[in-house]
C-alpha positions in Angstrom: 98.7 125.1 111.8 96.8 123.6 109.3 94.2 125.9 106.6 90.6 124.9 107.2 91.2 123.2 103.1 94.2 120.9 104.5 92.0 120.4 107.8 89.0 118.7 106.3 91.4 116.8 103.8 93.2 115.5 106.9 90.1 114.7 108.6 88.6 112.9 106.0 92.3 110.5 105.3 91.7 110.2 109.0 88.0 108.9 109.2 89.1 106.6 106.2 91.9 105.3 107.7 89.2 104.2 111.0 86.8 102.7 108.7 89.5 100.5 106.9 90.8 99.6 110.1 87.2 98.6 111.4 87.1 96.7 107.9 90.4 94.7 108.8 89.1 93.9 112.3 85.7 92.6 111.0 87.6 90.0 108.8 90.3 89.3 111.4 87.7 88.1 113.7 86.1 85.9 111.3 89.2 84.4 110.1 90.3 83.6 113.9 86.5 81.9 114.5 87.2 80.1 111.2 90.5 78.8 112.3 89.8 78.0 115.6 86.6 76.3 114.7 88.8 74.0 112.5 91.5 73.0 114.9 94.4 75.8 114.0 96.5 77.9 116.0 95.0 81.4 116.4 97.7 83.1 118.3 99.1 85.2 115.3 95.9 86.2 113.9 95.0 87.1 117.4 98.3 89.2 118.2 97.4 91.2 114.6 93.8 91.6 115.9 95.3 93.3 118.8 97.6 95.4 117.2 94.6 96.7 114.5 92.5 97.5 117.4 95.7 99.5 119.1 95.8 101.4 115.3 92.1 102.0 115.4 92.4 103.2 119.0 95.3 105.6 117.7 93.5 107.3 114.8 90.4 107.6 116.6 92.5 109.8 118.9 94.2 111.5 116.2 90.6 111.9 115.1 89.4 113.6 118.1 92.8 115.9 118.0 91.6 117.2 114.5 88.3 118.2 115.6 89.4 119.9 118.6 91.9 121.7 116.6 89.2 122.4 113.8 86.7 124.0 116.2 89.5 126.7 118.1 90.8 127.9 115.4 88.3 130.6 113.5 86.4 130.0 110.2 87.6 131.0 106.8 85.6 133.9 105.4 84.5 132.4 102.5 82.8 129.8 104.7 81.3 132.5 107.7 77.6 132.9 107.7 
């Protein structure tokens, strides 16, 4: 189990991890307009789309696992109100 230190560390790699992804897809999609706008073949550029959206897809869930892992287990002292 993780310390609440180690969990907001791996939640924050995590939520940059998504936003890079998102990043990746935003310029995948415009390379694939600009290449099929000017007559080239698409079909790699479209298979790497795919497989960043399956990546983004997987740390969202991984995502989502953190945070329901961060609110079951109890608060540190130092951070109790």
């Amino acid at each position: 189990m993780l310390k609440h230190g180690k969990r907001t560390d791996h939640l924050a790699e995590t939520n940059r991890h998504i936003a890079q992804t998102e990043a990746h897809i935003v310029r995948q999609r415009t390379l694939i307009e600009q290449r099929a706008r000017s007559g080239h073949p698409v079909n790699l550029a479209v298979a790497l789309l795919h497989a960043l959206e399956d990546a983004l897809e997987t740390f969202q869930e991984h995502r989502a696992l953190i945070l329901k892992q961060h609110r079951r287990l109890p608060r540190p002292r130092s951070l109790r109100t």
